[in-house]
MIPA-305046 format. One record per residue (C-alpha): chain; residue number from 1; x, y, z. Coordinates in nm, 4 decimals. Layout:
+----+-----+----------+----------+----------+
: ch :   i :     east :    north :       up :
+----+-----+----------+----------+----------+
:  A : NUM :        X :        Y :        Z :
...
+----+-----+----------+----------+----------+
// end
This chain:
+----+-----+----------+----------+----------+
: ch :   i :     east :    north :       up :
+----+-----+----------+----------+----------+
:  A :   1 :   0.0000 :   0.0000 :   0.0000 :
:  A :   2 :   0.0792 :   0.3652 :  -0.1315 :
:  A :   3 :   0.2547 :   0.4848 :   0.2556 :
:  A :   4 :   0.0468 :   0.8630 :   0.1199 :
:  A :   5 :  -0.2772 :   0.6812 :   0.1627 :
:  A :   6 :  -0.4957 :   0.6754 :   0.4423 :
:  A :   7 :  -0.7497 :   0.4095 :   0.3341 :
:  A :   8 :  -0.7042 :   0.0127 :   0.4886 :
:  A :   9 :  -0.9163 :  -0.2675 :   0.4397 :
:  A :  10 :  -1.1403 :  -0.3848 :   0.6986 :
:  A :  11 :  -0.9040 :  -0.6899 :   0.7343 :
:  A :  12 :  -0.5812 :  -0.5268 :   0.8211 :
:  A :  13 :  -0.7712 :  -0.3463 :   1.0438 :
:  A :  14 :  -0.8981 :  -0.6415 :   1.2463 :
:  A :  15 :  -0.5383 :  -0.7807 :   1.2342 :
:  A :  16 :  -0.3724 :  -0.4498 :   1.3594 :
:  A :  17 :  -0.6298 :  -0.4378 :   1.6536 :
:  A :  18 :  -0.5652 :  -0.7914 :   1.7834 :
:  A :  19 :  -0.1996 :  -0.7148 :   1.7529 :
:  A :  20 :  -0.2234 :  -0.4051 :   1.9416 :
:  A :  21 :  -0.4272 :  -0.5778 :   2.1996 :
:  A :  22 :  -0.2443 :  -0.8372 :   2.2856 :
:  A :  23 :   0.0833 :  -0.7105 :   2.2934 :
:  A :  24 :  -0.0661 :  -0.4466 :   2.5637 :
:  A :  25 :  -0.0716 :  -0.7565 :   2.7605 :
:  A :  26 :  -0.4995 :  -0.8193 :   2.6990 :
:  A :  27 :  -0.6028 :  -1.1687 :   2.7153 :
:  A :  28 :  -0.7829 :  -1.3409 :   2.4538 :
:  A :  29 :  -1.1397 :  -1.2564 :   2.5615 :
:  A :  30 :  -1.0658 :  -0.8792 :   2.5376 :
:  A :  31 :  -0.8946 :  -0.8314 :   2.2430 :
:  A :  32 :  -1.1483 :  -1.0245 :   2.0812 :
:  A :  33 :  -1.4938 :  -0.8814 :   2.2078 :
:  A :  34 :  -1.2935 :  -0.5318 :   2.2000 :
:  A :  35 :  -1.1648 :  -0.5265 :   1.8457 :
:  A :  36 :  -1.5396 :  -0.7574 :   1.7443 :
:  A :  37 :  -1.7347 :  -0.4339 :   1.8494 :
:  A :  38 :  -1.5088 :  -0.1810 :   1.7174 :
:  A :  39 :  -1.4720 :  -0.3570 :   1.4038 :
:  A :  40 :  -1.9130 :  -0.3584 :   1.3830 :
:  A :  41 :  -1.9143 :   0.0650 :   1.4334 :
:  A :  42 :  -1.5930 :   0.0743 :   1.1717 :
:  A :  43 :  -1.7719 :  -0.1432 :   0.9516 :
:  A :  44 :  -2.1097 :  -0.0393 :   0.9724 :
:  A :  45 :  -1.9673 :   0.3476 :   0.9385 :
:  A :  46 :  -2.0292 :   0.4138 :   1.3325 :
:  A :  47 :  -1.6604 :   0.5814 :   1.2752 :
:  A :  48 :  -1.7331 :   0.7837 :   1.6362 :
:  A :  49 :  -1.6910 :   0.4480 :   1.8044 :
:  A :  50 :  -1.4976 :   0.2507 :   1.5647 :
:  A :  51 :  -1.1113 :   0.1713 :   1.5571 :
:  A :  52 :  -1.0395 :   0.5099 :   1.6422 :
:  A :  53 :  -1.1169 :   0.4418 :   1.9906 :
:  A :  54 :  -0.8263 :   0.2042 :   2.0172 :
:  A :  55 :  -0.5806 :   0.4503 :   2.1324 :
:  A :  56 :  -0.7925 :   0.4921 :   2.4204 :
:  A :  57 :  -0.8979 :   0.1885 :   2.5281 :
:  A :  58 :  -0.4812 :   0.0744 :   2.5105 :
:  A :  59 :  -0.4324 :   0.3648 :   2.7869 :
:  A :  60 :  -0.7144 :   0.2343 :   2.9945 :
:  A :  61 :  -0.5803 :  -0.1076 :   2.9893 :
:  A :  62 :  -0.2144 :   0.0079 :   3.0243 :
:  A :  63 :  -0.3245 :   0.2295 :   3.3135 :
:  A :  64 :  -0.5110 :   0.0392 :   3.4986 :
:  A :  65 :  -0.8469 :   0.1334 :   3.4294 :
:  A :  66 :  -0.9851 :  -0.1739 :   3.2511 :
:  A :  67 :  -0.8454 :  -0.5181 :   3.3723 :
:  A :  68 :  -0.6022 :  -0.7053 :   3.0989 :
:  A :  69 :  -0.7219 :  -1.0306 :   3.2474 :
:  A :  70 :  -1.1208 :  -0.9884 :   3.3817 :
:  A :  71 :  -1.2844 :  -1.2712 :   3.5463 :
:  A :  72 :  -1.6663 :  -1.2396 :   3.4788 :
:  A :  73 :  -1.9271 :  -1.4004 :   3.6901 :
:  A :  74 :  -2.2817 :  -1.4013 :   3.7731 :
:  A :  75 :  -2.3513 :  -1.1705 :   4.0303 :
:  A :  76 :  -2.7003 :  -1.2587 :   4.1138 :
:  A :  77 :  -3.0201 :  -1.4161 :   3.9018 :
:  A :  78 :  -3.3727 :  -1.4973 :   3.9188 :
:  A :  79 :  -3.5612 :  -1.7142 :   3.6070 :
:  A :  80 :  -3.4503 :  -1.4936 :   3.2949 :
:  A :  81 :  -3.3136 :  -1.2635 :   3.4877 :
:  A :  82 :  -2.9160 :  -1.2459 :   3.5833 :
:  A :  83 :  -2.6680 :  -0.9860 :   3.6930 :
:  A :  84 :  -2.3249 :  -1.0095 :   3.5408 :
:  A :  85 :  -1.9893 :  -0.8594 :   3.7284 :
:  A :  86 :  -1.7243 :  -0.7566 :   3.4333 :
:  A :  87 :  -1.4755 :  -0.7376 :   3.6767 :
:  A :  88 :  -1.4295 :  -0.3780 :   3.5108 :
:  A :  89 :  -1.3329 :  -0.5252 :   3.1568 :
:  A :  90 :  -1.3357 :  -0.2876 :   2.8653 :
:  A :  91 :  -1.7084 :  -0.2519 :   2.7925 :
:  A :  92 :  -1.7497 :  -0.5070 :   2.4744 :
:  A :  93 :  -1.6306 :  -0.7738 :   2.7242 :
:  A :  94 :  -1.9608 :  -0.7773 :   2.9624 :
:  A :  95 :  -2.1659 :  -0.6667 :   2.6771 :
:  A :  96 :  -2.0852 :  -0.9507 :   2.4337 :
:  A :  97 :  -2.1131 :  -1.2235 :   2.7669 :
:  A :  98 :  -2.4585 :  -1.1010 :   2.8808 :
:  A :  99 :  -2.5939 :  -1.0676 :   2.5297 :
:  A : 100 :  -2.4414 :  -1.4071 :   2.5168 :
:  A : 101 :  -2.5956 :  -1.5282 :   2.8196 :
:  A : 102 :  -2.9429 :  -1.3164 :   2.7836 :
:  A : 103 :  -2.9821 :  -1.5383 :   2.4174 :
:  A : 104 :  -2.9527 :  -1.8583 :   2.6363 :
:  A : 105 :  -3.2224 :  -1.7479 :   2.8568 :
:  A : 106 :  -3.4423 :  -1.6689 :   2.5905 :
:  A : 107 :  -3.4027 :  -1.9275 :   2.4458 :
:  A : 108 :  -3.5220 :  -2.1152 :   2.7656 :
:  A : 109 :  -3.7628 :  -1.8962 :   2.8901 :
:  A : 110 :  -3.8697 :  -1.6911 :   2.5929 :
:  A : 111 :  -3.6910 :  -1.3424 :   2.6828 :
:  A : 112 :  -3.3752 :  -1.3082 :   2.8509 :
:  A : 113 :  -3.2293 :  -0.9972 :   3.0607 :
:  A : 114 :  -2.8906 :  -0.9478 :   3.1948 :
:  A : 115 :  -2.8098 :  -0.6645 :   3.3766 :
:  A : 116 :  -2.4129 :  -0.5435 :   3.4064 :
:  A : 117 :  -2.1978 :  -0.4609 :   3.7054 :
:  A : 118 :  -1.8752 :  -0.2926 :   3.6950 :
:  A : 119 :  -1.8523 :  -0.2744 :   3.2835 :
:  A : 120 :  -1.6822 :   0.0538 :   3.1011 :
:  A : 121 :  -1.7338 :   0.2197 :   2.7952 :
:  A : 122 :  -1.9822 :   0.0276 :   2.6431 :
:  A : 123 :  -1.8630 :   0.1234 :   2.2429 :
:  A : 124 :  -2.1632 :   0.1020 :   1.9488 :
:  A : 125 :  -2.4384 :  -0.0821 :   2.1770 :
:  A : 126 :  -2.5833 :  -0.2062 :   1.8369 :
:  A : 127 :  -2.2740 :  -0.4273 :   1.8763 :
:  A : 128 :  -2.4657 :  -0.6175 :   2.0917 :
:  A : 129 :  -2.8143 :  -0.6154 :   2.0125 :
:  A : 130 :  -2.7093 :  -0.7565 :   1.6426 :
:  A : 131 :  -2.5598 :  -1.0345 :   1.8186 :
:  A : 132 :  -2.9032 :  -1.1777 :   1.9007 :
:  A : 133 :  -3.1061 :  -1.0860 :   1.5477 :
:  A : 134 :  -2.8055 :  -1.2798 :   1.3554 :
:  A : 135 :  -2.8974 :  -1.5673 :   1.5675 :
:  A : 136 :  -3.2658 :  -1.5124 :   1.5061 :
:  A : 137 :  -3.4006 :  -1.3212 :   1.8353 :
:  A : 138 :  -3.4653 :  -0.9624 :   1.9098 :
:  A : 139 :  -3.1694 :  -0.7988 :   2.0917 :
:  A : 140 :  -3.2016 :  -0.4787 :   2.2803 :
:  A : 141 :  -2.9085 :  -0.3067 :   2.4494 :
:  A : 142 :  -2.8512 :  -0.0002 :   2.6989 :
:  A : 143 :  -2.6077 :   0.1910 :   2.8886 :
:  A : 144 :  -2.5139 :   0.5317 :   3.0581 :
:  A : 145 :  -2.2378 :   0.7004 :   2.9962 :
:  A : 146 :  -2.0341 :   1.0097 :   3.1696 :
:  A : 147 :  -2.2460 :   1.3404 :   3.1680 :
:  A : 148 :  -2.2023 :   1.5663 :   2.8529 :
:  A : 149 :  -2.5837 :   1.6165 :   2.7615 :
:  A : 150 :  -2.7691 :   1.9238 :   2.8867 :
:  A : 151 :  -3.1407 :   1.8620 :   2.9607 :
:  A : 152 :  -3.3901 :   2.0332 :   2.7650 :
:  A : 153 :  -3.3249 :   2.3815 :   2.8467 :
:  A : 154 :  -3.0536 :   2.2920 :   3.0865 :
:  A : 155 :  -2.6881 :   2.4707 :   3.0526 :
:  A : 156 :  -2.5271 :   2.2169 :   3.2664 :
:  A : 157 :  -2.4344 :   1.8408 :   3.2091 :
:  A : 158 :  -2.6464 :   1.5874 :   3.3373 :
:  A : 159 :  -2.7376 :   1.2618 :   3.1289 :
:  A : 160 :  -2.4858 :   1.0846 :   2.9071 :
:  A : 161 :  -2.5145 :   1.0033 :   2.5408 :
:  A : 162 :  -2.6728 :   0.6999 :   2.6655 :
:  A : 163 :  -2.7324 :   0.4754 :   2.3916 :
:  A : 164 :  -3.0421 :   0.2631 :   2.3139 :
:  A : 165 :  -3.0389 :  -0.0058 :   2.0359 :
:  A : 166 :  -3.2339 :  -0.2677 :   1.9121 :
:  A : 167 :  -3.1900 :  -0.5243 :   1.6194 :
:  A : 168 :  -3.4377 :  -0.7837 :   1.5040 :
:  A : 169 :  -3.3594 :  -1.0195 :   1.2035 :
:  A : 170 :  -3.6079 :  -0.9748 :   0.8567 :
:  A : 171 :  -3.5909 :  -1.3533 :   0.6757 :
:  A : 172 :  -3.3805 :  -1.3164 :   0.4059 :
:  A : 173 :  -3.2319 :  -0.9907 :   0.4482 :
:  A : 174 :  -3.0481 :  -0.7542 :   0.6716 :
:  A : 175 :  -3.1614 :  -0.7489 :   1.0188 :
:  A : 176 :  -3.4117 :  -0.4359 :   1.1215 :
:  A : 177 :  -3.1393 :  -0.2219 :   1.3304 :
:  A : 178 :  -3.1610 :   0.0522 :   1.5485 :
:  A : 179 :  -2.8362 :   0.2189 :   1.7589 :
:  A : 180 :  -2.8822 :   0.5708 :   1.8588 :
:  A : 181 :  -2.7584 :   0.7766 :   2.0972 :
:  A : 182 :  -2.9911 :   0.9927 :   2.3325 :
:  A : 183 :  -2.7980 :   1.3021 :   2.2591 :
:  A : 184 :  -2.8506 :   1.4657 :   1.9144 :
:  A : 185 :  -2.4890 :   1.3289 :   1.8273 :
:  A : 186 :  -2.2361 :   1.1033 :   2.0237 :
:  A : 187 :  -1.9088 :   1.3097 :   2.1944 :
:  A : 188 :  -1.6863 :   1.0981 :   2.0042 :
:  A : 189 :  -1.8272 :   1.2514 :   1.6816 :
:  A : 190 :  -1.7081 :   1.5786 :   1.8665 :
:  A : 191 :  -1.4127 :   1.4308 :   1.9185 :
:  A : 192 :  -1.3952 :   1.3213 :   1.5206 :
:  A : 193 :  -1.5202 :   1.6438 :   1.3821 :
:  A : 194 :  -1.2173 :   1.8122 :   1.5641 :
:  A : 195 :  -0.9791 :   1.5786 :   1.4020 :
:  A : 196 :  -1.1243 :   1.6921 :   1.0675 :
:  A : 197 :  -1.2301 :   2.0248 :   1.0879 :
:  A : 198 :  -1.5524 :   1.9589 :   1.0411 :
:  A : 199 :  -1.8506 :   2.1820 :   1.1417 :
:  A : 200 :  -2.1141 :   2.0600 :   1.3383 :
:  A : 201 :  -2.4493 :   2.0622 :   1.2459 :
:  A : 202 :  -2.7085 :   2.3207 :   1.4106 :
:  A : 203 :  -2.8742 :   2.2457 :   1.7055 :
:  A : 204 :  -2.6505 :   1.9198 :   1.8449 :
:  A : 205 :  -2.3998 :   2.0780 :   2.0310 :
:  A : 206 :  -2.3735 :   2.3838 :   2.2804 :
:  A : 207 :  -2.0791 :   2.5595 :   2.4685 :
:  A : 208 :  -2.0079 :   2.6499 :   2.8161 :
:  A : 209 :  -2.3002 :   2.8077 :   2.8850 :
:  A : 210 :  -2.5408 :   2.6493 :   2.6888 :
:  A : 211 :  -2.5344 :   2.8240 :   2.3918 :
:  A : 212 :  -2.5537 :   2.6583 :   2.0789 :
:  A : 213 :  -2.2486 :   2.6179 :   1.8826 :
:  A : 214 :  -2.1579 :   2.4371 :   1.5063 :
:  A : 215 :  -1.7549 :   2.4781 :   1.6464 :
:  A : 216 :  -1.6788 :   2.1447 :   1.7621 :
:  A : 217 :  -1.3560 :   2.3317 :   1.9191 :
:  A : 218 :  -1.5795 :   2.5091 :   2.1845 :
:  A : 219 :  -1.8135 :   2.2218 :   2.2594 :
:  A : 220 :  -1.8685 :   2.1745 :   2.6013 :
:  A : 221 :  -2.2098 :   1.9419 :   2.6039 :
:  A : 222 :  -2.4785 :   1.8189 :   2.3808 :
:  A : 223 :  -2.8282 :   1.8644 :   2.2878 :
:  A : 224 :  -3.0755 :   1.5970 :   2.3977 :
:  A : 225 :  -3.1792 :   1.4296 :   2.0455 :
:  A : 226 :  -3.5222 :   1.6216 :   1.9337 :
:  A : 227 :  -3.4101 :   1.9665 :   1.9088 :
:  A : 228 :  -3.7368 :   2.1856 :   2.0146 :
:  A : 229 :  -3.8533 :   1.8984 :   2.1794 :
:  A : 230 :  -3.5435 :   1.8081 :   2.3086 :
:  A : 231 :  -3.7089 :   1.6897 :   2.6380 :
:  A : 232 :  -3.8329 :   1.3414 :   2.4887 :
:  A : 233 :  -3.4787 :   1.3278 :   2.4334 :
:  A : 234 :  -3.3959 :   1.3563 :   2.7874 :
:  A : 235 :  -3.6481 :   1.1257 :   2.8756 :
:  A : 236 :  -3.5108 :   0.8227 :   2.6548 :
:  A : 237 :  -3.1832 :   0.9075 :   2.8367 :
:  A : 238 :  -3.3325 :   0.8495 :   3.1444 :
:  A : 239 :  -3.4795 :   0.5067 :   3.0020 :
:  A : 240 :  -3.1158 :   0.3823 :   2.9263 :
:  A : 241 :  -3.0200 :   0.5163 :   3.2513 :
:  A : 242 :  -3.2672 :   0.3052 :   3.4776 :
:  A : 243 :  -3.1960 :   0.0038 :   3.3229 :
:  A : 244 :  -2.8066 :   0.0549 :   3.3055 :
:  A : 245 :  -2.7317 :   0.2195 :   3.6577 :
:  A : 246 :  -3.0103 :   0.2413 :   3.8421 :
:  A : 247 :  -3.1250 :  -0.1525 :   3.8424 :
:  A : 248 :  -2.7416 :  -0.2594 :   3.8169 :
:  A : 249 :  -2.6386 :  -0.0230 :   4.1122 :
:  A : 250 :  -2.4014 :   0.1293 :   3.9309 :
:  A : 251 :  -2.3028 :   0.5023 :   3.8897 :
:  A : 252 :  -2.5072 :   0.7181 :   3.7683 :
:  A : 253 :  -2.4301 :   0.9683 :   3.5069 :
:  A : 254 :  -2.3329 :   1.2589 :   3.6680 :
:  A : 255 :  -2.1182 :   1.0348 :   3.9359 :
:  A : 256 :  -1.9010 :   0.8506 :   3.6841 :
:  A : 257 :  -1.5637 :   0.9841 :   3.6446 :
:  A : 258 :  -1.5228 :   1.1117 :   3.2717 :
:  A : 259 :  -1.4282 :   0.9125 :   2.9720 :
:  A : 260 :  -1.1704 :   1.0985 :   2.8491 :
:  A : 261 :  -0.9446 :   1.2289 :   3.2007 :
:  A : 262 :  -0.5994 :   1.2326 :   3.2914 :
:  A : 263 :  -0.7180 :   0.9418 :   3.5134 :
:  A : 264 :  -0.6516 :   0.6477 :   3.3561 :
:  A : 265 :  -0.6347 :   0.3658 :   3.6658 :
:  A : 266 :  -0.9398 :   0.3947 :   3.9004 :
:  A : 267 :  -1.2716 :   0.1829 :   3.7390 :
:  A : 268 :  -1.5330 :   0.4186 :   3.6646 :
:  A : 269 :  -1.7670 :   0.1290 :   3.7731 :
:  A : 270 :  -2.0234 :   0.1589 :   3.4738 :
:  A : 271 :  -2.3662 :  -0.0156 :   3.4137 :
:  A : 272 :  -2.5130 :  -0.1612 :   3.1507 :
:  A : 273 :  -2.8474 :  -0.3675 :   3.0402 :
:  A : 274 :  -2.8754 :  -0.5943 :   2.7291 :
:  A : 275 :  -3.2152 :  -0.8213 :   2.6310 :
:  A : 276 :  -3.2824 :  -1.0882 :   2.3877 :
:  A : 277 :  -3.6604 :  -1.2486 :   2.3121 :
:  A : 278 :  -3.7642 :  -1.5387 :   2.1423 :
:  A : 279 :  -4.0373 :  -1.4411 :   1.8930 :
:  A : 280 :  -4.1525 :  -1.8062 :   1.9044 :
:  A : 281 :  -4.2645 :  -1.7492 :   2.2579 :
:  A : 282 :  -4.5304 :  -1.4588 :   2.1496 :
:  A : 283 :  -4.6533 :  -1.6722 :   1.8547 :
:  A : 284 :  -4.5600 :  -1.8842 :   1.5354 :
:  A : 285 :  -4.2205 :  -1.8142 :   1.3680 :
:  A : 286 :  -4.4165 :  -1.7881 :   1.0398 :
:  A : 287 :  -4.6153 :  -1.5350 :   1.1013 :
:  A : 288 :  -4.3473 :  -1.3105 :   1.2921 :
:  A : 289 :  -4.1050 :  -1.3290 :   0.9488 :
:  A : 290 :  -4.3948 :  -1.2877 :   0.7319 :
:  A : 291 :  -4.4817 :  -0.9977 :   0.9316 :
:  A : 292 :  -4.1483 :  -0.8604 :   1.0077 :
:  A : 293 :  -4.1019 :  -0.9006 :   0.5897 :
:  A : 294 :  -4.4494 :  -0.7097 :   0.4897 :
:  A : 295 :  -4.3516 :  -0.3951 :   0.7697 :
:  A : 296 :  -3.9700 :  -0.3395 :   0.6126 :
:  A : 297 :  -4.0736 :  -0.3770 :   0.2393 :
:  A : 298 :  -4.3898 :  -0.1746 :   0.2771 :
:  A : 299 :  -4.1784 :   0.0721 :   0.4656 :
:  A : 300 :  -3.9094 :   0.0763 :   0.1881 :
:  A : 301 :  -4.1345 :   0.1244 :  -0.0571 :
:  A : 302 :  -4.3668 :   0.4125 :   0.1025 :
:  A : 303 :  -4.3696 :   0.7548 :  -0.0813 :
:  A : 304 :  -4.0600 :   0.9615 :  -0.0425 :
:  A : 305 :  -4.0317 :   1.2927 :  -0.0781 :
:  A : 306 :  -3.8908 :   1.4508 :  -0.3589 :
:  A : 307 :  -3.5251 :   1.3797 :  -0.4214 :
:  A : 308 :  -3.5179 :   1.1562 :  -0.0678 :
:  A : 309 :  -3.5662 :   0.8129 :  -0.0375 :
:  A : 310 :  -3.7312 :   0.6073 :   0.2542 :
:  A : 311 :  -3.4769 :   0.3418 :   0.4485 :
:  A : 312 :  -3.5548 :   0.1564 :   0.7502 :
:  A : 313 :  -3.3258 :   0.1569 :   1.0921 :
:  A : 314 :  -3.0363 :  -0.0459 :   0.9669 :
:  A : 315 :  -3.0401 :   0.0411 :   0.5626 :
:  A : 316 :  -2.7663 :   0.3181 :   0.5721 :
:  A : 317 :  -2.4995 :   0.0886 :   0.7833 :
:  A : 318 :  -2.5687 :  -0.2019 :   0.5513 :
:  A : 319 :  -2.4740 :   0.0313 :   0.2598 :
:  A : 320 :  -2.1526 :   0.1520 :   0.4210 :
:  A : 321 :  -2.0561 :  -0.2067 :   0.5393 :
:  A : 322 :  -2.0788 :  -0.3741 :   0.1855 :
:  A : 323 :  -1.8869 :  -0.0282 :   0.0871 :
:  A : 324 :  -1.6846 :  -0.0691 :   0.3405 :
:  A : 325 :  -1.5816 :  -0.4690 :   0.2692 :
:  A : 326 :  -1.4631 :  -0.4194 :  -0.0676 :
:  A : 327 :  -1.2976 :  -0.0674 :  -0.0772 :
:  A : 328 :  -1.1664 :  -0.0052 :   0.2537 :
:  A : 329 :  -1.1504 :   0.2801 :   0.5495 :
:  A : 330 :  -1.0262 :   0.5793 :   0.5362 :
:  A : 331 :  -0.8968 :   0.6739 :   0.8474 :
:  A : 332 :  -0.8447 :   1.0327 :   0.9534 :
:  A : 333 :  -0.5913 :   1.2006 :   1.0692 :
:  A : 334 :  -0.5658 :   1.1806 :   1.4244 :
:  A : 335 :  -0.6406 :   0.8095 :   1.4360 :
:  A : 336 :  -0.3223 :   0.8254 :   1.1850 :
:  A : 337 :  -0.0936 :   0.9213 :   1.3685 :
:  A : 338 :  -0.2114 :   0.7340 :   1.7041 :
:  A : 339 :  -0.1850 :   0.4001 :   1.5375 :
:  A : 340 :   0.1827 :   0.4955 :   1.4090 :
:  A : 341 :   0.2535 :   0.5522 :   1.7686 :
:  A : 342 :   0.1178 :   0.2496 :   1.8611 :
:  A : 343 :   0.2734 :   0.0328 :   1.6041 :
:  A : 344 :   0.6003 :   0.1519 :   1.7392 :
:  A : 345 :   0.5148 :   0.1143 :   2.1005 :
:  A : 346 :   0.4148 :  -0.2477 :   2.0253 :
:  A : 347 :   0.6461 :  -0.3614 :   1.7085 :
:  A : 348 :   0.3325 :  -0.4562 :   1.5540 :
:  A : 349 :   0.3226 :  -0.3868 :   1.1468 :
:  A : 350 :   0.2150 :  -0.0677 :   1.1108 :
:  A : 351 :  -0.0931 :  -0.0204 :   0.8460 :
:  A : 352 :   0.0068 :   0.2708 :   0.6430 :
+----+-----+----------+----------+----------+
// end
């Protein structure tokens, strides 16, 4: 590869990540479920929690924060209902094992929850939830996150981006997926938009004070998602946040240490919440997929208005992904120059 260009195949990029991983002294487990769900955001065009996070998540391990060597366990459990400790893993750890564990229960009881103790950052949370439609159940996933997102009306932090997802598989086709943050955009596309120079759109982001601002320079917090009616927003947040902290006991937003501090050894002790039902235990399999089929093609097909077109949840990261598989990522420049630094650190074969 030309060393002036910036674009890598999806391949390399798994390879690198594992590399990088395990030479940082990770086990097994954790490079795999960590480079698995950065790989889905890179993949699927999530590039605010794709490979670009694994600078990050190397510091973490390196400093203490997330444990090189976790030993998950169940906590507590009740029917379909368990509690899993991460042992403060990195994040795709405990959310890949409860998914994991929540499509066993389903299977047995016809839904499946597992709740998360002691997790971190939790990455694309459709990660998870995909895990379960590939395998032919509904997955739904949910965590909290650090404050950075105003209320509606508020000039303070209080929620964070808080992430809700939800995937369920269409016969034949891609599954039906959903993976949105609570907050009009993610920090990490912030974080990205800095690298780049982009703008930011109007309305998402706001600075010290409140204000709304397009310079993601000067960004201090975000908007709830729903702009003049930002507060249903804030209210999904809260969903994400009852099921990740509050019924885990973990911290809630405003009490967990931030993401991206000079502190990179004490556990910020985050919760998370992942789900997985058996459509078989509502009614025949038949009619679900015939019904599931009807609802995404009808969609697909409504009326559009001029020069848009209609996609359902999902659509646009399928596009990117087959994109994506055949021609590559292009990474930018920041992400650049933190994997050079980390190919060194590691003697691991750089990509570019």
């Amino acid at each position: 590869m030309d060393a002036n260009q910036s674009t890598v195949s999806l391949v390399d990029l798994d390879r690198f990540c594992r590399e990088i991983l395990k030479g940082c002294g990770a086990d097994d487990a954790t490079a795999d479920a960590t480079t698995r769900a950065m790989m889905h955001a890179t993949r699927c065009g999530v590039d605010s929690h794709g490979m670009r996070l694994l600078d990050h998540y190397v510091k973490a391990l390196e400093g203490g924060r997330l444990n090189k060597t976790p030993n998950l366990r169940k906590a507590s459990g009740f029917g379909a209902v368990e509690t899993l400790d991460a042992d403060h893993a990195q994040g795709a750890v405990g959310g890949y094992a409860a998914m994991d564990r929540a499509i066993t229960l389903a299977r047995q009881f016809g839904i499946g929850a597992v709740g998360i103790r002691n997790g971190s950052h939790f990455g694309a949370a459709g990660a998870y939830s995909i895990e379960a439609a590939r395998q032919g159940l509904i997955g739904l996933s949910f965590c909290n996150s650090d404050s950075f997102v105003r209320l509606h009306d508020g000039a303070s932090r209080f929620h964070g981006t808080n992430p809700i997802s939800m995937a369920v598989p269409v016969a034949g086709n891609d599954p039906w997926l959903l993976d949105m943050a609570t907050s009009a955009v993610p920090f990490n596309r912030v974080l990205l938009y800095r690298s780049t120079g982009t703008t930011l759109p109007d309305g998402v982001a706001s600075d010290a004070n409140g204000l709304d601002t397009t310079d993601a320079q000067i960004t201090e917090m975000l908007a709830p998602v729903g702009a003049a009616f930002g507060f249903k927003g804030a209210a999904l947040a809260g969903i994400a946040e009852i099921f990740s902290a509050v019924l885990t006991g973990m911290r809630l937003s405003f009490d967990i240490p931030p993401m991206n501090s000079d502190d990179m050894a004490t556990p910020r002790k985050l919760g998370a919440f992942v789900m997985a039902i058996m459509p078989e235990a509502f009614g025949d399999r038949e009619t679900f997929e015939a019904g599931m089929t009807r609802y995404v093609e009808t969609l697909r097909t409504s009326p559009a208005r001029a020069g848009a077109s209609v996609m359902a949840p999902g659509d646009r990261e399928w596009k990117v992904a087959r994109h994506r598989e055949t021609h590559g990522v292009e990474l930018d420049p920041a992400t650049q120059e933190a994997f050079g630094k980390l190919a060194n650190a590691y003697r691991v074969r750089a990509l570019l």
